[in-house]
N, CA, C and O atoms as a Tinker XYZ file with bonds, in Angstrom:
   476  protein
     1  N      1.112000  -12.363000   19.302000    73     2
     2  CA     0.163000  -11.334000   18.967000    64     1     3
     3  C      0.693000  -10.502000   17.810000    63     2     4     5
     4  O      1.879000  -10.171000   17.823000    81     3
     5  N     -0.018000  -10.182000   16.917000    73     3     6
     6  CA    -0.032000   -9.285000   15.466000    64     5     7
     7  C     -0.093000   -7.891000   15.714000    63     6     8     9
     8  O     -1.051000   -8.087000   16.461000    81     7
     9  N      0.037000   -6.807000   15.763000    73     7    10
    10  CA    -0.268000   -5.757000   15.857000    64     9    11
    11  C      0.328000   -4.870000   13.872000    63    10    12    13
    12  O      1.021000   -5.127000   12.887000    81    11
    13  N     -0.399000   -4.025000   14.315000    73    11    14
    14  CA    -0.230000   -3.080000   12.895000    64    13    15
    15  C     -0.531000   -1.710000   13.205000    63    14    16    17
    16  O     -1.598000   -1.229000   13.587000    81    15
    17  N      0.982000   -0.952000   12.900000    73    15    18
    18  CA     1.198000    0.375000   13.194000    64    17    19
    19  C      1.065000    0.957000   12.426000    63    18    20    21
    20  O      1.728000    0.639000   11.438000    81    19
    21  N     -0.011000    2.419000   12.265000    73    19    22
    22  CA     0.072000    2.982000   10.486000    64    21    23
    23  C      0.621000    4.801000   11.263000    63    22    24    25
    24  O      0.909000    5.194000   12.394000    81    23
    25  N      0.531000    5.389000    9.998000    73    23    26
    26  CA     1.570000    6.112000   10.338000    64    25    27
    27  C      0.524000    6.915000    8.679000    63    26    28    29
    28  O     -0.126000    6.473000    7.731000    81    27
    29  N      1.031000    8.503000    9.311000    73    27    30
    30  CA     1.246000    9.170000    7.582000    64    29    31
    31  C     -0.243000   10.278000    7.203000    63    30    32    33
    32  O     -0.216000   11.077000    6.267000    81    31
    33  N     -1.650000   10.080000    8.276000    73    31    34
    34  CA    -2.615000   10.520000    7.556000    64    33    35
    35  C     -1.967000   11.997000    8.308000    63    34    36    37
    36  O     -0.879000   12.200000    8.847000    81    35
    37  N     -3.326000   13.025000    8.040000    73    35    38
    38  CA    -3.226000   14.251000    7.800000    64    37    39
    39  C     -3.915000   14.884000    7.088000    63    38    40    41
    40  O     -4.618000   14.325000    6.247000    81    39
    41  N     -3.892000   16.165000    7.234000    73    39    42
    42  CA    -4.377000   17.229000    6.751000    64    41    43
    43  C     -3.924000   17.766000    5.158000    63    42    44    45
    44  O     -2.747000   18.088000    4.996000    81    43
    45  N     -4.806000   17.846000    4.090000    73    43    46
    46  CA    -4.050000   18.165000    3.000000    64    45    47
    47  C     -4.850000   18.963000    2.507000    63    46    48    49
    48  O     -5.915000   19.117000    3.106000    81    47
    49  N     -4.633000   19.625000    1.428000    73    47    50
    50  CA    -5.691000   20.521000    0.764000    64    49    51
    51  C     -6.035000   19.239000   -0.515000    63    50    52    53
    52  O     -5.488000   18.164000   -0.760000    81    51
    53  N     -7.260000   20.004000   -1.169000    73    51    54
    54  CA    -7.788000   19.186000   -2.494000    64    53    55
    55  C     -6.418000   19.601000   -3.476000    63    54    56    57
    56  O     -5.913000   20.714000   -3.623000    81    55
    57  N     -5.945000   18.061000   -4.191000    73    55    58
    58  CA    -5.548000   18.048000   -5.414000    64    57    59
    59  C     -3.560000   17.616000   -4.731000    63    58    60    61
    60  O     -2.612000   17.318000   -5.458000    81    59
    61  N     -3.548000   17.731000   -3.397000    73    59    62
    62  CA    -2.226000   17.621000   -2.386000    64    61    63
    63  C     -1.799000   15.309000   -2.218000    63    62    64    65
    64  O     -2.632000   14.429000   -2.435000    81    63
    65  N     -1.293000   15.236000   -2.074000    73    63    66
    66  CA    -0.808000   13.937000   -1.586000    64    65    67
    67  C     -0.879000   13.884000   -0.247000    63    66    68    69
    68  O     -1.062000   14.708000    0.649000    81    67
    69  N     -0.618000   12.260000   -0.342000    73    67    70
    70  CA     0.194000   12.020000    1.173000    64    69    71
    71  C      0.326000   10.282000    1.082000    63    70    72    73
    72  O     -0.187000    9.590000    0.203000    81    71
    73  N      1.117000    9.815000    2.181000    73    71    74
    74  CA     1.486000    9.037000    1.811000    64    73    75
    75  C      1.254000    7.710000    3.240000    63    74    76    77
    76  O      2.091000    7.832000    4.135000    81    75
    77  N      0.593000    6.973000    3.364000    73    75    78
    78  CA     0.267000    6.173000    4.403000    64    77    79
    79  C      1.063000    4.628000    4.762000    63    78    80    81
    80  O      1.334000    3.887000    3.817000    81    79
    81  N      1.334000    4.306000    5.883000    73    79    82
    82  CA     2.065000    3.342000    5.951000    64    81    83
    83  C      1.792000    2.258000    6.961000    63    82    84    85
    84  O      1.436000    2.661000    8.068000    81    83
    85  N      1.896000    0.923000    6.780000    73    83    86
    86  CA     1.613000    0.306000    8.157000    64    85    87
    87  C      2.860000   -0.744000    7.802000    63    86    88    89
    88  O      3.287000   -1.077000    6.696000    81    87
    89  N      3.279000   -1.134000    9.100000    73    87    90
    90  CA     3.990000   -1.854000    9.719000    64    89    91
    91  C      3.376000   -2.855000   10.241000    63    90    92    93
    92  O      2.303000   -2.500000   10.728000    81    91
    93  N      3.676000   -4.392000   10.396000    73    91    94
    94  CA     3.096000   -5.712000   10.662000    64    93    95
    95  C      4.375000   -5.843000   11.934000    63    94    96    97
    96  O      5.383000   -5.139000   11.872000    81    95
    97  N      4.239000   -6.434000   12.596000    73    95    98
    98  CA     4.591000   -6.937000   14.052000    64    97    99
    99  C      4.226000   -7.921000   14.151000    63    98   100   101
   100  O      3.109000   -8.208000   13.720000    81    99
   101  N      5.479000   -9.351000   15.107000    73    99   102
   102  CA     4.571000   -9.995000   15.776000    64   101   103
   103  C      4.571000  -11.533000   15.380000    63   102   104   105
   104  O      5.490000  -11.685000   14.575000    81   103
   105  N      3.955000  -12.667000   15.600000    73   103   106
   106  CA     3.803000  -13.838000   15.104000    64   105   107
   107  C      3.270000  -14.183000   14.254000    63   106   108   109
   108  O      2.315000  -14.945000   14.406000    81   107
   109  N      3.689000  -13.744000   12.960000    73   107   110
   110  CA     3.403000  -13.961000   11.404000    64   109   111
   111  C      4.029000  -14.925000   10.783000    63   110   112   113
   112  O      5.247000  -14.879000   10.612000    81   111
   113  N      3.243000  -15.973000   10.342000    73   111   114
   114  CA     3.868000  -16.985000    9.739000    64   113   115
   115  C      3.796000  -16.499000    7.915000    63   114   116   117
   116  O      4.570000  -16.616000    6.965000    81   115
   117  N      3.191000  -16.246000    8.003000    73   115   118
   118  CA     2.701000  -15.769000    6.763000    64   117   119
   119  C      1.534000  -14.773000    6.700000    63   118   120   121
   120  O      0.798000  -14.438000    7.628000    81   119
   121  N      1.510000  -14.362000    5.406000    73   119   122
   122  CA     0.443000  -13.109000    4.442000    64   121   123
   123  C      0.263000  -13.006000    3.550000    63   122   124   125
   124  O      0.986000  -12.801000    2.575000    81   123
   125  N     -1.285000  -13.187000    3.743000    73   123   126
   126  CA    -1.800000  -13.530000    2.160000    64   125   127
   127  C     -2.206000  -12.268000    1.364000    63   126   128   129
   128  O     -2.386000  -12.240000    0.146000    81   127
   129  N     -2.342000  -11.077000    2.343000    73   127   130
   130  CA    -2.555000  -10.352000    1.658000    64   129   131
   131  C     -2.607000   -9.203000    2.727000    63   130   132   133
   132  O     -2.861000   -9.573000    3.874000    81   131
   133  N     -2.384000   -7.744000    2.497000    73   131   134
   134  CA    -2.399000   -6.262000    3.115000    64   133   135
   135  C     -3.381000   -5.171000    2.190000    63   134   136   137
   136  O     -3.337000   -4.886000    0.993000    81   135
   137  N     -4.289000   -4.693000    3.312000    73   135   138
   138  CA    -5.264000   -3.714000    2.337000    64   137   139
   139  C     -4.907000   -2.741000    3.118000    63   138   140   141
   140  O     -4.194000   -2.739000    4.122000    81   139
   141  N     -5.644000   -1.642000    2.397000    73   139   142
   142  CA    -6.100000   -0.371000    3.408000    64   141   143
   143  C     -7.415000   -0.205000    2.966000    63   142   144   145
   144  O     -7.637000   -0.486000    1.788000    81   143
   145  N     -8.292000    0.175000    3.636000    73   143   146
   146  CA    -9.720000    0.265000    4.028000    64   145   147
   147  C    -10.085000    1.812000    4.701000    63   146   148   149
   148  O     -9.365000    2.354000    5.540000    81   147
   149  N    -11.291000    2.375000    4.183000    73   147   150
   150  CA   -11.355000    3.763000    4.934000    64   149   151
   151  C    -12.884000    3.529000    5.082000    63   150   152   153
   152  O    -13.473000    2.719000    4.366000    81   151
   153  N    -13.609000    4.393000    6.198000    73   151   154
   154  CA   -14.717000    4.475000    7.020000    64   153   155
   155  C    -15.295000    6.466000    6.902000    63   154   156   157
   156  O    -14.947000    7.169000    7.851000    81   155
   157  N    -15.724000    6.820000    6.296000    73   155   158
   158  CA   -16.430000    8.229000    6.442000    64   157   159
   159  C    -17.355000    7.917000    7.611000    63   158   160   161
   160  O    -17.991000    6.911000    7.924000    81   159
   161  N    -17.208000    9.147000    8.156000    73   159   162
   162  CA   -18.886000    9.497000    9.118000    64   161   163
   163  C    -20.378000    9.073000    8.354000    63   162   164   165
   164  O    -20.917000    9.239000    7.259000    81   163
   165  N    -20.598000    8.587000    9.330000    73   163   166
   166  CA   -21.914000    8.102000    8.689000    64   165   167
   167  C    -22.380000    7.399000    7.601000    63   166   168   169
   168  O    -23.495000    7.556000    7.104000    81   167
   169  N    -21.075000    6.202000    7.020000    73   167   170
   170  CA   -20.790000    5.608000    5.666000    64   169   171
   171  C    -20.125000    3.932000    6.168000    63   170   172   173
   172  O    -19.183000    3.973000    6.958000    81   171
   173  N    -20.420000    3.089000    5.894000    73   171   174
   174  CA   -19.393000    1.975000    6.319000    64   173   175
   175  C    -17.927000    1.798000    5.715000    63   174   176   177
   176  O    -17.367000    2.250000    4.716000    81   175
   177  N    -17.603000    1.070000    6.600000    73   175   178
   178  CA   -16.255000    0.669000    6.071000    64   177   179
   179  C    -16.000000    0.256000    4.645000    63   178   180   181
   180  O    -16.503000   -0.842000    4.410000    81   179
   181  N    -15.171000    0.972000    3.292000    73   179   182
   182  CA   -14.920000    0.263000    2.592000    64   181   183
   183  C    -13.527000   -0.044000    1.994000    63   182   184   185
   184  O    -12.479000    0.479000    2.369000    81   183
   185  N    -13.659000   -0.966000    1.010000    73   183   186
   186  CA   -12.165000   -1.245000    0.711000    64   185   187
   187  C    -11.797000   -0.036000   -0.307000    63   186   188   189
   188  O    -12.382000    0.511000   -1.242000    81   187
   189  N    -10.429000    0.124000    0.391000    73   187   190
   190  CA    -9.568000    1.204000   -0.532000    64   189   191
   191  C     -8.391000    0.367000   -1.640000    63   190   192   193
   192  O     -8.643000    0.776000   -2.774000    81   191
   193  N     -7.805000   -0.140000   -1.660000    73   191   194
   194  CA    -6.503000   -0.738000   -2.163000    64   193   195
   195  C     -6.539000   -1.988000   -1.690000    63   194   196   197
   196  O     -7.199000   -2.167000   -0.666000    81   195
   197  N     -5.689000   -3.406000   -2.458000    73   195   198
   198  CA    -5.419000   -4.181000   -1.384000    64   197   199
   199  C     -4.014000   -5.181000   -2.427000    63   198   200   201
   200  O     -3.891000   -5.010000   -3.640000    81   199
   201  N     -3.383000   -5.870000   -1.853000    73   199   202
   202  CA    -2.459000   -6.006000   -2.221000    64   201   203
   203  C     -1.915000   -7.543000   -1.703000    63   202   204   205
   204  O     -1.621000   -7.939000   -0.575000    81   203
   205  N     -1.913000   -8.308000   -3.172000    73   203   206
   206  CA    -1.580000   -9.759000   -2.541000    64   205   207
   207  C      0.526000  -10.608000   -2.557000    63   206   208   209
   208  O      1.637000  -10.384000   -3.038000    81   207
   209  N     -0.110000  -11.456000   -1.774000    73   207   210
   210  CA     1.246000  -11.849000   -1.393000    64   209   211
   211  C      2.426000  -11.756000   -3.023000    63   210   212   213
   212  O      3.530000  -11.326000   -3.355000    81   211
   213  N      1.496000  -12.325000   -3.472000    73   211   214
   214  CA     2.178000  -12.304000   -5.027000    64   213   215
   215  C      2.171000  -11.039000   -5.857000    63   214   216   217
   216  O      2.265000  -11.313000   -7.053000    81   215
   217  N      2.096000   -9.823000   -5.624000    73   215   218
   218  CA     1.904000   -8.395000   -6.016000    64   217   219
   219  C      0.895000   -8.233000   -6.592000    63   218   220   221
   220  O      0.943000   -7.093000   -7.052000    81   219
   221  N     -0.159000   -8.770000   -6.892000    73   219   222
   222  CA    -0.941000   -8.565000   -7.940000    64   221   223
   223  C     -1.853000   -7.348000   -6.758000    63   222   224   225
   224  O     -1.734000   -7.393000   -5.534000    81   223
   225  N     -2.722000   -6.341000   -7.518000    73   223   226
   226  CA    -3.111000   -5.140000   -6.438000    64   225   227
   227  C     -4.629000   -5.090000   -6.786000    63   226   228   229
   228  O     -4.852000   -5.325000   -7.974000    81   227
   229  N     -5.680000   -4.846000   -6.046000    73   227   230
   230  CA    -6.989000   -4.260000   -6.663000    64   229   231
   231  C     -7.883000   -3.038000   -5.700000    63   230   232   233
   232  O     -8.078000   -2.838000   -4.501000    81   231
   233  N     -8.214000   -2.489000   -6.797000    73   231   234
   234  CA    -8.411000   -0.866000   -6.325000    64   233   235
   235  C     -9.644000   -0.949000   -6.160000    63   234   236   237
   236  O    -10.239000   -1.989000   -6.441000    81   235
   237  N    -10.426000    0.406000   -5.551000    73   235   238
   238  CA   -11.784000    0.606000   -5.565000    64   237   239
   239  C    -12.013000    1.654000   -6.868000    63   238   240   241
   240  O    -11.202000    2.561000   -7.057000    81   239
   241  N    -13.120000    1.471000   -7.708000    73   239   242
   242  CA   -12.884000    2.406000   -8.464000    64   241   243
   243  C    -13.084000    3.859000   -8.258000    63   242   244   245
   244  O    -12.937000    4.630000   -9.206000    81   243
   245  N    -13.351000    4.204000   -7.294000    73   243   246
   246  CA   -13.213000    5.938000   -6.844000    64   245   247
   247  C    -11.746000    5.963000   -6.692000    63   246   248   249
   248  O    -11.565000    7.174000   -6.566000    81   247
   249  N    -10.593000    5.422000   -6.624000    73   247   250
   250  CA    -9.212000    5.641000   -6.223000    64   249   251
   251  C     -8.242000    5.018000   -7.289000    63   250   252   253
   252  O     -7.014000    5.021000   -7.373000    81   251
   253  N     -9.219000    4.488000   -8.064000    73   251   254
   254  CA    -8.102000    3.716000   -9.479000    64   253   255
   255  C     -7.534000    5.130000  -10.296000    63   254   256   257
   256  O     -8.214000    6.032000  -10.785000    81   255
   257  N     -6.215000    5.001000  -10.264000    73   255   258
   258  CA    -5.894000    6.018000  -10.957000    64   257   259
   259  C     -5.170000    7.216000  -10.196000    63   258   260   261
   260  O     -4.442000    8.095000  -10.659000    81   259
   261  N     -5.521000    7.024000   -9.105000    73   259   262
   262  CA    -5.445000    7.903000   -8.209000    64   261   263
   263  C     -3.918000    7.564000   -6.834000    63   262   264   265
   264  O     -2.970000    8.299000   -6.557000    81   263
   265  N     -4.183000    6.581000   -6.437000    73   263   266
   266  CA    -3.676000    6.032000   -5.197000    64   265   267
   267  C     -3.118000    4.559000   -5.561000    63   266   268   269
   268  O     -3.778000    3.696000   -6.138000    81   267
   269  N     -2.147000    4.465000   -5.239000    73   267   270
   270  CA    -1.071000    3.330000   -5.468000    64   269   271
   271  C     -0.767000    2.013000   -4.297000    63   270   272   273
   272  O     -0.031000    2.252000   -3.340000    81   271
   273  N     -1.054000    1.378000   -4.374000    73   271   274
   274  CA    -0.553000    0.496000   -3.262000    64   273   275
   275  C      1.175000   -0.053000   -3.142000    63   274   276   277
   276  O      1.947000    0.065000   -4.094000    81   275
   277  N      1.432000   -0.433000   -2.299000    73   275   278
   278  CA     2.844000   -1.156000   -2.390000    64   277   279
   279  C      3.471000   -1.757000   -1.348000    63   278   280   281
   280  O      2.999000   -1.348000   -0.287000    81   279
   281  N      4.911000   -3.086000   -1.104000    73   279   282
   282  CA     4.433000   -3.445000   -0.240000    64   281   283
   283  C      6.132000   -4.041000    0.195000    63   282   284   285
   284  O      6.778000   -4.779000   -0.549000    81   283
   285  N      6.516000   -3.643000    1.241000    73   283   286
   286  CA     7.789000   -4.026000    1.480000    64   285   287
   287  C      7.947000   -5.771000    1.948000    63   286   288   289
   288  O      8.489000   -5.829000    3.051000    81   287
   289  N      7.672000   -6.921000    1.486000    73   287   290
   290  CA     7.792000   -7.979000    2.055000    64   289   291
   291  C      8.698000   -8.183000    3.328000    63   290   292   293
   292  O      8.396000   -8.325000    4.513000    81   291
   293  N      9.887000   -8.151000    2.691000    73   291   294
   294  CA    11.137000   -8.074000    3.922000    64   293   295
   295  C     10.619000   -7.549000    5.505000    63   294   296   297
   296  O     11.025000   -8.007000    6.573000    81   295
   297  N      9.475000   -6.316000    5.285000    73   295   298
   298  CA     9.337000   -5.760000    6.335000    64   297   299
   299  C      8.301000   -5.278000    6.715000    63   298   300   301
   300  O      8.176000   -4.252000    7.385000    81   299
   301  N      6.908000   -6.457000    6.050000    73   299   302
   302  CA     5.896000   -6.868000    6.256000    64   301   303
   303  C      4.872000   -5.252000    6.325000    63   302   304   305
   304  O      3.821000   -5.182000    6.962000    81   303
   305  N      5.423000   -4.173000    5.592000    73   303   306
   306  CA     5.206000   -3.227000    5.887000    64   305   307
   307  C      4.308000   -2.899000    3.912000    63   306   308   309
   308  O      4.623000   -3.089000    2.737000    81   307
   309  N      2.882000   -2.215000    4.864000    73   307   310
   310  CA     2.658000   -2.082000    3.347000    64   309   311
   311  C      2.462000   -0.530000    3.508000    63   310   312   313
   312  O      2.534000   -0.021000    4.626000    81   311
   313  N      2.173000    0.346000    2.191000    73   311   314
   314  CA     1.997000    2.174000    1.800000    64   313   315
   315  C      0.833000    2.033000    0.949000    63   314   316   317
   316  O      0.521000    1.109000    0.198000    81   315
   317  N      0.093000    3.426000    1.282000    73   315   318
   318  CA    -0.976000    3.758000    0.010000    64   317   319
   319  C      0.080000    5.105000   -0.435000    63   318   320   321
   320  O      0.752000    5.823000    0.306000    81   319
   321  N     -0.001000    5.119000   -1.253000    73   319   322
   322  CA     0.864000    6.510000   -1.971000    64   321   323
   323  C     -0.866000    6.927000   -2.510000    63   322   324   325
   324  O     -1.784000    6.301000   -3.041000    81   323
   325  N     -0.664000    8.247000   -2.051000    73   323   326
   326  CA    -2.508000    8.659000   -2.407000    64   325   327
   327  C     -2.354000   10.760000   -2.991000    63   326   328   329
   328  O     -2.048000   11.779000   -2.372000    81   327
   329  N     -2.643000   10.558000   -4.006000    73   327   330
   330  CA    -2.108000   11.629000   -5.335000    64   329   331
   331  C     -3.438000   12.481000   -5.753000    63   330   332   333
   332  O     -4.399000   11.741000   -5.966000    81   331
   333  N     -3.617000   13.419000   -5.864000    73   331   334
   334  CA    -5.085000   14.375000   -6.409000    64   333   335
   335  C     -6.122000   13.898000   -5.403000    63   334   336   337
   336  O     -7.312000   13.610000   -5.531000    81   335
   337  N     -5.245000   13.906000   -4.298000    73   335   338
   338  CA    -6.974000   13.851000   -3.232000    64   337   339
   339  C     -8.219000   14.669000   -3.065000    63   338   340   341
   340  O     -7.963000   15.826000   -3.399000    81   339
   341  N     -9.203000   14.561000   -2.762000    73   339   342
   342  CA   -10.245000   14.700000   -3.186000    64   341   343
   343  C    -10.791000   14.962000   -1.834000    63   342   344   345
   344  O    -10.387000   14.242000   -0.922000    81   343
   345  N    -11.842000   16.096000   -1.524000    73   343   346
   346  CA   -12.588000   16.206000   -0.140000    64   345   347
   347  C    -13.423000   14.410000    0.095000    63   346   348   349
   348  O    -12.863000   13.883000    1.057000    81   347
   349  N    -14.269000   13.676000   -0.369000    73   347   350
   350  CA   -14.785000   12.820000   -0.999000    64   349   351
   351  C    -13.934000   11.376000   -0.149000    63   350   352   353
   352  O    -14.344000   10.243000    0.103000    81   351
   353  N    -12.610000   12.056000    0.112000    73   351   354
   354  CA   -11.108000   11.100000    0.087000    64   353   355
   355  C    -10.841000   11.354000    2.077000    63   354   356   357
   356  O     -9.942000   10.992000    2.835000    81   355
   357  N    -11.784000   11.927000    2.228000    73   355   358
   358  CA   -11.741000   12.210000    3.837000    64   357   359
   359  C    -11.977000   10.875000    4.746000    63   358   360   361
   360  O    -12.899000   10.333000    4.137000    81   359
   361  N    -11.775000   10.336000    5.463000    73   359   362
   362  CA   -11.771000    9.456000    5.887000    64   361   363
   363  C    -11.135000    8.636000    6.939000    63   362   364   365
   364  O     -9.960000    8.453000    6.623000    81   363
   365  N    -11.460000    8.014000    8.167000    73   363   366
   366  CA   -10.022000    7.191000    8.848000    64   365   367
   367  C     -9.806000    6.043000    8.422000    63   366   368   369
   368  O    -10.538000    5.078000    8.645000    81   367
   369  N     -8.632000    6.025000    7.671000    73   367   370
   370  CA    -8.008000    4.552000    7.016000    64   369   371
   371  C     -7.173000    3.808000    8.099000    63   370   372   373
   372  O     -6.388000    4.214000    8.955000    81   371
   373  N     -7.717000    2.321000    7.684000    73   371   374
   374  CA    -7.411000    1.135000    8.286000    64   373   375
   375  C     -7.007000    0.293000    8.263000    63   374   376   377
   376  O     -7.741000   -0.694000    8.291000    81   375
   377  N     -5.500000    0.126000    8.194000    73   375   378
   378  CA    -4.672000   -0.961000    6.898000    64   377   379
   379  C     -5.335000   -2.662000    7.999000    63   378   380   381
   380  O     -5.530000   -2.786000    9.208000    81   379
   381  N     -5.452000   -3.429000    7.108000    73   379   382
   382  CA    -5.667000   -4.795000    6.967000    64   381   383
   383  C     -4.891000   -5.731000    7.081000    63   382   384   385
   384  O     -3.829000   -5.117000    6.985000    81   383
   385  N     -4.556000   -7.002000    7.246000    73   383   386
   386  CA    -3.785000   -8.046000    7.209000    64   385   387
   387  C     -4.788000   -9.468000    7.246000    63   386   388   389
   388  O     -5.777000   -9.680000    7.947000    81   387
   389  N     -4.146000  -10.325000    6.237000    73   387   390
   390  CA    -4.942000  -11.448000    6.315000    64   389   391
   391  C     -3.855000  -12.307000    5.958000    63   390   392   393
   392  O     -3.213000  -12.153000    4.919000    81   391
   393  N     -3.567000  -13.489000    7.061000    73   391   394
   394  CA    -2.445000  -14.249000    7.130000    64   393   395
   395  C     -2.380000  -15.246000    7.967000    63   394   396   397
   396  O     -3.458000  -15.692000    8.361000    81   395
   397  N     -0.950000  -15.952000    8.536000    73   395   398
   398  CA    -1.472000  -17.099000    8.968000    64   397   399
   399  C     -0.432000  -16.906000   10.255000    63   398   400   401
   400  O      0.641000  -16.377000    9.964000    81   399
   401  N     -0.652000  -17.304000   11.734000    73   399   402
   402  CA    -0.201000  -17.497000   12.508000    64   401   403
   403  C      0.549000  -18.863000   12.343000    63   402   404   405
   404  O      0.612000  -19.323000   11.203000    81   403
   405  N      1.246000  -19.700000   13.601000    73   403   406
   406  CA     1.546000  -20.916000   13.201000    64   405   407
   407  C      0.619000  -21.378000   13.418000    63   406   408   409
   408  O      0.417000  -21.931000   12.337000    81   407
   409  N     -0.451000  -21.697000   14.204000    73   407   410
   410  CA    -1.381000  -22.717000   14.285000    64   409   411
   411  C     -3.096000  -21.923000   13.742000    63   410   412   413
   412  O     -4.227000  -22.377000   13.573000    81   411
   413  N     -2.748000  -21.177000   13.675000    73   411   414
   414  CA    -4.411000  -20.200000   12.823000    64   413   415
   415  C     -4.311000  -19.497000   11.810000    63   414   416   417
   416  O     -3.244000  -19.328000   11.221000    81   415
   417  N     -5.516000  -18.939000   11.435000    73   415   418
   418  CA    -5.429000  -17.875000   10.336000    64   417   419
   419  C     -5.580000  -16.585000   11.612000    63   418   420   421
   420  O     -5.863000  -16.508000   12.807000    81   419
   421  N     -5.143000  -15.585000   10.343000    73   419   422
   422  CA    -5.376000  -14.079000   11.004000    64   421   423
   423  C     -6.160000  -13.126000   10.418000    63   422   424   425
   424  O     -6.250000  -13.533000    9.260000    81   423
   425  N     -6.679000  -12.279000   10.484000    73   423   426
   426  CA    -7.347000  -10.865000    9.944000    64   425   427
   427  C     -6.758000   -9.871000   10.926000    63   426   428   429
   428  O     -6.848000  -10.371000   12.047000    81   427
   429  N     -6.262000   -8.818000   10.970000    73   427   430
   430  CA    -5.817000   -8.211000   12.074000    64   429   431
   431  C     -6.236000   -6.632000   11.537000    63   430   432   433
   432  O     -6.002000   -6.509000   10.335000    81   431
   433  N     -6.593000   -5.863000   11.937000    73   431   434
   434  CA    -6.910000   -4.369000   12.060000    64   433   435
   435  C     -5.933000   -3.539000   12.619000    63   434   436   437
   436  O     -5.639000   -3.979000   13.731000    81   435
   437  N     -5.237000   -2.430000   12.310000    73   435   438
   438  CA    -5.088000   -1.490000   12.750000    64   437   439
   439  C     -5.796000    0.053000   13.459000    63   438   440   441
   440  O     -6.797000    0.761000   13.344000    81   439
   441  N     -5.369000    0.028000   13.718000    73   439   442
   442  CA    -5.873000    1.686000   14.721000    64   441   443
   443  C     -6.793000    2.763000   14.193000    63   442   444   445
   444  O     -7.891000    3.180000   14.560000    81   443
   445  N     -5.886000    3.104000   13.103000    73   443   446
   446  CA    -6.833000    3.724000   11.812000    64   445   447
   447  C     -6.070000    5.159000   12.042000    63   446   448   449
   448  O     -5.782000    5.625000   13.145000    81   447
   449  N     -5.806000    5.760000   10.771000    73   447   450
   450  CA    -5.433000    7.110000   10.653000    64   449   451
   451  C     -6.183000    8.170000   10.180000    63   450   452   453
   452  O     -6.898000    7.923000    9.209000    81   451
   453  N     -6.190000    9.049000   10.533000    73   451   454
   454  CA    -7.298000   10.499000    9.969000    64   453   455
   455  C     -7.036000   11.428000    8.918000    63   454   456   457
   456  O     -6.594000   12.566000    9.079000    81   455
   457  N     -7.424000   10.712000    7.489000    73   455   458
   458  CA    -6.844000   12.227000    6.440000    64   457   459
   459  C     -8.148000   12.481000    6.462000    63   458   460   461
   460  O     -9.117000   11.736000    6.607000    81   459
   461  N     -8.007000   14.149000    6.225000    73   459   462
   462  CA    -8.693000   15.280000    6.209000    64   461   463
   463  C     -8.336000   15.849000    4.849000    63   462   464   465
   464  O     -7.170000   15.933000    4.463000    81   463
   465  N     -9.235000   16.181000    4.242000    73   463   466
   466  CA    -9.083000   16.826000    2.904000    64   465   467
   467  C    -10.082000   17.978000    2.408000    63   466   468   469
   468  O    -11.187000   18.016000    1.866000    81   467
   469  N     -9.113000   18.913000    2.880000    73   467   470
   470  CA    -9.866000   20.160000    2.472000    64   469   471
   471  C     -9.949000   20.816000    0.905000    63   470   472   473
   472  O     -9.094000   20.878000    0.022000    81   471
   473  N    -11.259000   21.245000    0.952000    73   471   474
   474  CA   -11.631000   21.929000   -0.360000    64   473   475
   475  C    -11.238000   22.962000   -0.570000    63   474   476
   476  O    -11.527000   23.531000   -1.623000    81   475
């Protein structure tokens, strides 16, 4: 079993950082790739960052410029580094995994964390 621990949201004021993290666990044969994804009230899920096995990264453009992806291989652990946040930027983020068990593929979800971004 896969699990993914994130860590890091919070409370910030507009124009403040913060810095988000997930951790991969578990029977991973491989990973093709780690996102983070955020969900507003009353808005669907969309992609925030995402980040492939080979580093290459792609942003949403409300956060290009803004928020950084990055990605510890060794320790299957990926970060949004997230800079001039924005009320707009409120959201529970949901880091991603798409990879391969030994005998399947995976998509796996995390828990989801709560930044709050006050004006």
């Amino acid at each position: 079993q896969v699990q993914l621990v994130e860590s890091g949201g919070g409370l910030v004021q507009a124009g403040g950082s913060l810095r988000l993290s997930c951790a991969a666990s578990g029977s991973i044969f491989s990973i093709n790739a780690m996102g983070w994804y955020r969900q507003a009230p009353g808005k669907q899920r969309e992609l925030v960052a995402a980040i492939a096995s080979g580093g290459s990264t792609n942003y949403a453009d409300s956060v290009q410029g803004r928020f950084t992806i990055s990605r510890d291989n060794a320790n299957n652990t990926v970060y949004l580094q997230m800079n001039r946040l924005k009320p707009e930027d409120t959201a529970v983020y949901y880091c991603n995994l798409r990879g391969h068990a030994v005998l399947e593929s995976l998509e796996v979800w995390g828990q989801g964390t709560l930044v709050t971004v006050s004006s």
